[in-house]
C-alpha positions in Angstrom: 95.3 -114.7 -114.8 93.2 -115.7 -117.6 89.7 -115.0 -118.3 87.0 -117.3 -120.3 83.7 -116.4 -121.5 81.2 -119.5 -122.9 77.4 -119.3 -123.5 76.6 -119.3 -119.7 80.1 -120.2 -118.2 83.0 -117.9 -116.6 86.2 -119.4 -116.2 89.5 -118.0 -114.9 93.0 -119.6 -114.4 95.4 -118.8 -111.9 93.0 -116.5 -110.0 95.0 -114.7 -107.2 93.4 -114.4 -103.9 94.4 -113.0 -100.6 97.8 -113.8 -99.2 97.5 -113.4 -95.3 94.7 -114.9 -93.0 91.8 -112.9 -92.4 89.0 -112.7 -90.0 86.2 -110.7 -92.4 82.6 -111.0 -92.2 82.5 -111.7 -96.1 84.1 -114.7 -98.1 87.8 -114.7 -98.5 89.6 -117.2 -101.0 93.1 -117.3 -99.9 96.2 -118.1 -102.4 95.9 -118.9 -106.0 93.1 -121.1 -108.0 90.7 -121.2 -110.9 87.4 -120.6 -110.7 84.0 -121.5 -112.8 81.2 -119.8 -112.6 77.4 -120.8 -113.4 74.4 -119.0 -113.1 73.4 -121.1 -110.0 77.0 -121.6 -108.6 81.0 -120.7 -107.9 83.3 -123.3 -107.9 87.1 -122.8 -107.2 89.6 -125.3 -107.6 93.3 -125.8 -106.4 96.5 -125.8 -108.1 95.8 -129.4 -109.0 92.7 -129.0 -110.9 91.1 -130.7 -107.7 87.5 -128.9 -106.4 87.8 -126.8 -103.3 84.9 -124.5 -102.9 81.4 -124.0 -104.1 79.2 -121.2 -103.0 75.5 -121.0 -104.5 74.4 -118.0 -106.4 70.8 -119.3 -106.9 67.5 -118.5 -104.6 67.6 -121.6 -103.0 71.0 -121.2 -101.7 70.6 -120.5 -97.8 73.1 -117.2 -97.6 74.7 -115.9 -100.7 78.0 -115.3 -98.2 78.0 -118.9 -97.3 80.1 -121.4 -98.8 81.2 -125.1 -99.4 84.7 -126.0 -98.6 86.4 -129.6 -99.4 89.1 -130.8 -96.8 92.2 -132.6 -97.8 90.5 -135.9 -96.3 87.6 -135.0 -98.6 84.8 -134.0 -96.1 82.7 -131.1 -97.0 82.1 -128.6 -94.8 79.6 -125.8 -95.1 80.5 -122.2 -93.8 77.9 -120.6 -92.0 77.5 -117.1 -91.0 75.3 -118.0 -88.3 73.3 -114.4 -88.5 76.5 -113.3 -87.4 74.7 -112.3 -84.5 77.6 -113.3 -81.2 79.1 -115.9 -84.3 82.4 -113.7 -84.0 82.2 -113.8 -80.1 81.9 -117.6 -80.0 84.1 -118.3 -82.4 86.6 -115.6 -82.6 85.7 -116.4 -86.8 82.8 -114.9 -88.5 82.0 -118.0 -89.6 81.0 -121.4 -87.9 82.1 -124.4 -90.2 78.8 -127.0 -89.6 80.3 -130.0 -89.9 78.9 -133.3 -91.7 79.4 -135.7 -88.7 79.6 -135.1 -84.9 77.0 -132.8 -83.4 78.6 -130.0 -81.3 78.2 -127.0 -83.6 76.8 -124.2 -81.5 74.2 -123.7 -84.6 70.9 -125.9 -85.1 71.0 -125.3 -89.0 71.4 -128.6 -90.9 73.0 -127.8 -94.2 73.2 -130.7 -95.8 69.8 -131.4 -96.0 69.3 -128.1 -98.2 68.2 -129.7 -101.4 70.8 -126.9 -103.1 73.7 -127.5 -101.2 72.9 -131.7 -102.0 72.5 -130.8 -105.2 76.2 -128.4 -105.7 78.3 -131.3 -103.8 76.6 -134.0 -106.9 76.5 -132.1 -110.1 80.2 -130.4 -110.3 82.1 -132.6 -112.3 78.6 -132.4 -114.9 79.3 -128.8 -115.4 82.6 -129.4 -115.5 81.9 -132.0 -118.6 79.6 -129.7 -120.6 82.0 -126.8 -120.2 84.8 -129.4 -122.1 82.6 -130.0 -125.0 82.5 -126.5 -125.8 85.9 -126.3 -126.1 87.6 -126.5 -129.2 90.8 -128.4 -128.5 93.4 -126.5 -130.9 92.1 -123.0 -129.7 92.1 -123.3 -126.3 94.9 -125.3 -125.5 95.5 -123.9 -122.0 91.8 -124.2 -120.6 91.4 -127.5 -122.5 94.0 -129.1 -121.0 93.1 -127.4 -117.5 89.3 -128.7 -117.8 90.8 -131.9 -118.9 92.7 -131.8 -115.3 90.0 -131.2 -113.3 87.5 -133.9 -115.0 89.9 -136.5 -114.1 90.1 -135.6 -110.7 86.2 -136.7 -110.4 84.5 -137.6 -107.2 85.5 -141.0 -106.9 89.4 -140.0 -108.1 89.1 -137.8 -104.8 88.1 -140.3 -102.3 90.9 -142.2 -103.7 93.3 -139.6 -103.3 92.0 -139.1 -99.5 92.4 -142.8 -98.4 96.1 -142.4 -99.5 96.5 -138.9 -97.8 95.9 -141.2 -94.7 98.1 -144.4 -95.8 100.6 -141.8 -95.8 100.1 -140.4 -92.3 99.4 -143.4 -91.1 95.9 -142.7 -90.3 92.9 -140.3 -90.2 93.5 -136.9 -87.9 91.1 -137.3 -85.6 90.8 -134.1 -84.3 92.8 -130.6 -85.3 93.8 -128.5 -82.4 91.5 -125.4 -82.1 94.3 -122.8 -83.2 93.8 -123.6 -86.6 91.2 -121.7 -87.2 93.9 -118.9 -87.5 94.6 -120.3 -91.0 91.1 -121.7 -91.9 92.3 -125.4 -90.8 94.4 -125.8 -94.1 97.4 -127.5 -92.6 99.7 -130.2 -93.6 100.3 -133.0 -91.1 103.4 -134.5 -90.1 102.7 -137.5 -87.4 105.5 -137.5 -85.1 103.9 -139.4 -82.4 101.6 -141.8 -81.9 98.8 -142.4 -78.9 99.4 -140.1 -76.1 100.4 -140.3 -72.4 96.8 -140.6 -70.1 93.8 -142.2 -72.7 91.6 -140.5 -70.4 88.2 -142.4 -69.7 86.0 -139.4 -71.4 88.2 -138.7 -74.7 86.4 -139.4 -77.7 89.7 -138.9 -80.3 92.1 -140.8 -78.2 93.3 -143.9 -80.1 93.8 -146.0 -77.0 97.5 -146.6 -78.0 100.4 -146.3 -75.5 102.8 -143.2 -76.7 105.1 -143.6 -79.0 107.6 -141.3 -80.7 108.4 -142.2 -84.7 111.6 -142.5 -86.1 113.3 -139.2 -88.0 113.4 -141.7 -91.2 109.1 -142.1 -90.9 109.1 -137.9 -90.4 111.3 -137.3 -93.3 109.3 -139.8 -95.6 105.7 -138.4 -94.2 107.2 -135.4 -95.1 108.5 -135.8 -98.7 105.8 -137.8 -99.5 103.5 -135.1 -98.7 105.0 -132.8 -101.0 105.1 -135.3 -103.4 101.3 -135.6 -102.6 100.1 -132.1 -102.5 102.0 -131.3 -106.5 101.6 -127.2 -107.3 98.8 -126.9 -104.6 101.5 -126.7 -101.8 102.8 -123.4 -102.8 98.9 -122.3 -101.0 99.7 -123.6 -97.5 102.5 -122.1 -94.9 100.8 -124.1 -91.8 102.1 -127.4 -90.2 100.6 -129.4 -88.0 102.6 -132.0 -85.8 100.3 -134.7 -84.7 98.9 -136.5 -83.2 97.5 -135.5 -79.4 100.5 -135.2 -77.6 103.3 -134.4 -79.7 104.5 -132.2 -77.2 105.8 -135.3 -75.4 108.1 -136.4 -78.1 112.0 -135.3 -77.3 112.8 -131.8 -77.8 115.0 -132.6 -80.6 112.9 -134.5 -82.3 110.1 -131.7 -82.6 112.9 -129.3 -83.5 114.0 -131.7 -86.3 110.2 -132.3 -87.6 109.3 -128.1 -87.8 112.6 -127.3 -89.5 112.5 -130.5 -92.3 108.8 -129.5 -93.0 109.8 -125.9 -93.4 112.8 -126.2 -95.3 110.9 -129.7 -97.9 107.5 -127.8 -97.9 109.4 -124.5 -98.5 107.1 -122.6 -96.7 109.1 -119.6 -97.7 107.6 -119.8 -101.5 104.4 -120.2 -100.2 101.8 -117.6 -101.0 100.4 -116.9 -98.1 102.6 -114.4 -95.7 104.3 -116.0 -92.9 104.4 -120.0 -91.5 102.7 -121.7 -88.8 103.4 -124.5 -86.5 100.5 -126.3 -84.7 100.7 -129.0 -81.9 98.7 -130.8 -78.9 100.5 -131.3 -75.7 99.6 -132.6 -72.1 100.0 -131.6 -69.0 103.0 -133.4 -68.1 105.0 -133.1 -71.4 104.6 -129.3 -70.7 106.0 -129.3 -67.8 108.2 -132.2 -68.5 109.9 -129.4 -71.2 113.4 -127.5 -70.2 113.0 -123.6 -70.9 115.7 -124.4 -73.5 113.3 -126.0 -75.6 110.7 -123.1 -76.1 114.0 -120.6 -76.2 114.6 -122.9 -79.6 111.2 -123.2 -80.5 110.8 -119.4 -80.1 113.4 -119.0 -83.0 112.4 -121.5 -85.5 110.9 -119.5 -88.9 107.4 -119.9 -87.1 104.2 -118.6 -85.3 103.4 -121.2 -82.9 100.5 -122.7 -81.5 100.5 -125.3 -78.6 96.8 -126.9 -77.5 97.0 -128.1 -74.0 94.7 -130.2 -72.2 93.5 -129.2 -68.9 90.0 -130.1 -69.1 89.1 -129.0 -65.5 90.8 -127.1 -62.3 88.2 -129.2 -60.3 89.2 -132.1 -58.4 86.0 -134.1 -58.2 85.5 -133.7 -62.3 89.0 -134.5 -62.8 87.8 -138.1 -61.1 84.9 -137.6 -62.8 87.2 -137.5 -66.6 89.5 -140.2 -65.3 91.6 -138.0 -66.0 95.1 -138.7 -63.7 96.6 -135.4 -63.2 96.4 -133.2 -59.6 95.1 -130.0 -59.5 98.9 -128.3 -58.3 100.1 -129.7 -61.9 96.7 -127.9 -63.1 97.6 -124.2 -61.6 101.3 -124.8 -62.7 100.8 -125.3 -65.8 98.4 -122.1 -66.2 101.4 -120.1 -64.4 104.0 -121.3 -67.2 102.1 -120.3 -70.1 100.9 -117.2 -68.6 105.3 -116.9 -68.3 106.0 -118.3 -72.0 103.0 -116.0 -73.6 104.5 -113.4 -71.8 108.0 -113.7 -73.2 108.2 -115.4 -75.5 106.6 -113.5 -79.1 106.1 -116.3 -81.5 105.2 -118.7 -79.2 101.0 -118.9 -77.9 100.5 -121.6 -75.2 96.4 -122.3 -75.4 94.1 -124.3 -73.1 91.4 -126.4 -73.8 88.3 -127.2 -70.8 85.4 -129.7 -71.5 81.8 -128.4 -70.5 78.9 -130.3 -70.0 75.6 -130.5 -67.9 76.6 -133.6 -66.3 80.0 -132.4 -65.0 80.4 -131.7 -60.7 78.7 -128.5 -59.6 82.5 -126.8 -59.0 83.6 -127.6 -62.5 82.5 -124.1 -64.1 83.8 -122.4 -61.0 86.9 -123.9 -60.9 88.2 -123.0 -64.5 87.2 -119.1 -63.3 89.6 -119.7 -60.4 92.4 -119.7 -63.2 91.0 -117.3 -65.7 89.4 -114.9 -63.8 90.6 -114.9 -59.9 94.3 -115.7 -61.0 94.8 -112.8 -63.3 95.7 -108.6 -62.5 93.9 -107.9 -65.7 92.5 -109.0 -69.5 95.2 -110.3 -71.3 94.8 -111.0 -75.7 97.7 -114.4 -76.0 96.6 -117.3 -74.3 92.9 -118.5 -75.7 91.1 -120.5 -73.8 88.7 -123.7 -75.6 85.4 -125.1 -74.5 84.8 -128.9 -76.0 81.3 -130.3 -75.2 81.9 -133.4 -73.4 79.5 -135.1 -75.9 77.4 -134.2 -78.9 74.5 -132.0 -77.8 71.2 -131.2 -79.4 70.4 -128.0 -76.8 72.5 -125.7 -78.6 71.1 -123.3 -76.4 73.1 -125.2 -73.4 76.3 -124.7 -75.2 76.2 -121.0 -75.9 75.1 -120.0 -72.0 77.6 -122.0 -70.7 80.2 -120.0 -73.2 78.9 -116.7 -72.5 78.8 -117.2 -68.9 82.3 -117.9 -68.7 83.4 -115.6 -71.2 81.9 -112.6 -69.9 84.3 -113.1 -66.6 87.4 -114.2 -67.9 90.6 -112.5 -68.5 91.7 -114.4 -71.3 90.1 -115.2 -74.8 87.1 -117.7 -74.7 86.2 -119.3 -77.8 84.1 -122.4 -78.4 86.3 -125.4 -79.6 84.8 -127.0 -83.0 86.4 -130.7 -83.4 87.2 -130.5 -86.6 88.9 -133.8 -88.1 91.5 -134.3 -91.4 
């Protein structure tokens, strides 16, 4: 670590920051990056010179704990703390990330209309400028050619450098599964399927593509091609995600073949932050489609895994209501089996996700307590249960008594799901 001191600017290279995933009340920077700092702002930026976070410092800055973060598909996303009044029991984070498009954040703040937060996202790569004329090339070789770095990778360079994040996935990530908020959504994606099995009539994400399994040879370019793409900044991420929305349907071998290539090319052993992660959506029939030989050997692969599926109701008459074609005895099944595969196996976390909504049958709410209530001996802490709004709402208010109502009697984990793209 290396520190600079300039009229009104504080710089430092290879800043280290903390290396396991946190859930704290105060700002975290996880990993290593370089950071500038103005009398109105923070800015860190990756291993690549590339902006990643801004936090204000100035009075017009709505919380001095709240932050701007920029996503690898270059959205910025504002961290809110919410009051942290029931933020932490929504969430299960201290912090909700209000998101620049959709409208199903549980808060009704509207960041980016704060003139300061406007102003932070425009004026970075001018600080960044004046900072470089104050250098003198000869003595500060290091930060010189650092600042040099991070000029060229200008707002423009970075919208760039997100169009070809998605040439090389093949496409934008629609939505993340909601388990990776357990590493702040920083994962990198590998596509190993495409379209998924039911297009249900109410999804918003779906692509309306039949399912379709790609080759090994597209994985293990995706893959290499990733690294490739991420440069020094991969040594900060140890999560993988393997999209799209039902990957769980593609062969057992093929998933096997995906996690353990991404592990071994991303070396996620090197990585700075402790541990690896492996993410993944699934359905209802390609988890019970699954041998319990395949989560036996998904159980030992150098990972903590994650696996989304979609119930979205136990209610028949919303199921209808979803167009969604799956029976209610496939429903209670597949609760049974990952109340089994929590149960034994340890790095393995089978989650559900339920839509909510006003419009929904009367029995919809009801029937997802059947499961996670009337079906269980006692409170359990693996097997977190999601709550999508069916559609963007503006009553906020709507969205949080519908969440505490069912959270209060469950037996599992409740947590409101953010859709959160890439």
């Amino acid at each position: 670590m290396t520190f600079y001191q300039f009229d009104n600017y504080s710089i430092t290279l290879d800043k280290k920051g903390v290396n396991i995933y946190t859930k704290a009340s105060y700002p975290i920077r996880y990993g290593q990056y370089s950071e500038i700092k103005t009398k109105e702002f923070v800015y860190h930026f990756n291993q690549n010179g590339e902006i990643r976070f801004i936090q204000g410092r100035g009075n017009g800055w709505p919380n001095p704990v709240e932050w701007l973060k920029r996503t690898l598909g270059n959205d910025w996303i504002y961290y809110s703390a919410g009051g942290y009044a029931g933020v932490f029991e929504c969430m299960g984070e201290y912090y909700v990330p209000c998101l620049p498009y959709g409208n199903t954040s549980l808060l009704d703040a509207k960041p980016f209309k704060n003139k300061m937060i406007e102003n932070a996202i425009e004026i970075w790569p001018r600080v960044v400028s004046s900072i470089a004329c104050l250098l003198d090339g000869e003595t500060h070789i290091d930060l010189s050619h650092y600042i040099s770095n991070v000029i060229k990778n200008d707002s423009a360079r970075l919208q760039q450098k997100a169009q070809l994040f998605h040439r090389l996935i093949g496409g934008q990530i629609s939505v993340l599964p909601p388990d990776t908020r357990h590493v702040d959504y920083d994962v990198i994606p590998v596509i190993i399927a495409d379209g998924c099995l039911y297009n249900c009539g109410f999804c918003r994400v779906k692509s309306g593509n039949r399912f379709e399994s790609r080759s090994k040879e597209d994985i293990l370019n995706q893959i290499r091609q990733l690294k490739g793409f991420l440069g020094r900044d991969i040594i900060n991420y140890n999560a993988v995600f393997l999209g799209q929305h039902d990957a769980l349907n593609a062969p057992a071998e093929l998933i096997n073949f995906a996690a353990q290539n991404a592990y071994d090319i991303f070396e996620l052993k090197l990585s700075n932050m402790k541990g690896a992660n492996l993410f993944l959506f699934g359905s209802v029939k390609s988890f019970l489609d699954k041998e319990p030989s395949f989560f036996q050997d998904l159980n030992r692969l150098p990972y903590k895994t994650y696996i989304n599926i979609g119930v979205e109701s136990a209610d028949p008459a919303t199921l209808k209501y979803l167009k969604k074609p799956i029976e209610l005895k496939d429903i209670i099944h597949t609760f049974e089996r990952m109340m089994a595969i929590n149960h034994h196996f340890e790095n393995i976390e089978i989650t559900l996700n339920f839509v909510i909504g006003e419009m929904l049958p009367e029995n919809h709410v009801p029937s997802i307590l059947s499961l996670i209530r009337d079906r269980l001996d006692r409170p359990y802490p693996k097997g977190s249960v999601y709550l999508s709004p069916l559609y963007d709402y503006e009553k906020k208010r709507y969205l949080r008594d519908i969440l505490h109502r069912i959270k209060i009697q469950s037996k599992l984990p409740v947590f409101f799901y953010l859709i959160q793209r890439l």
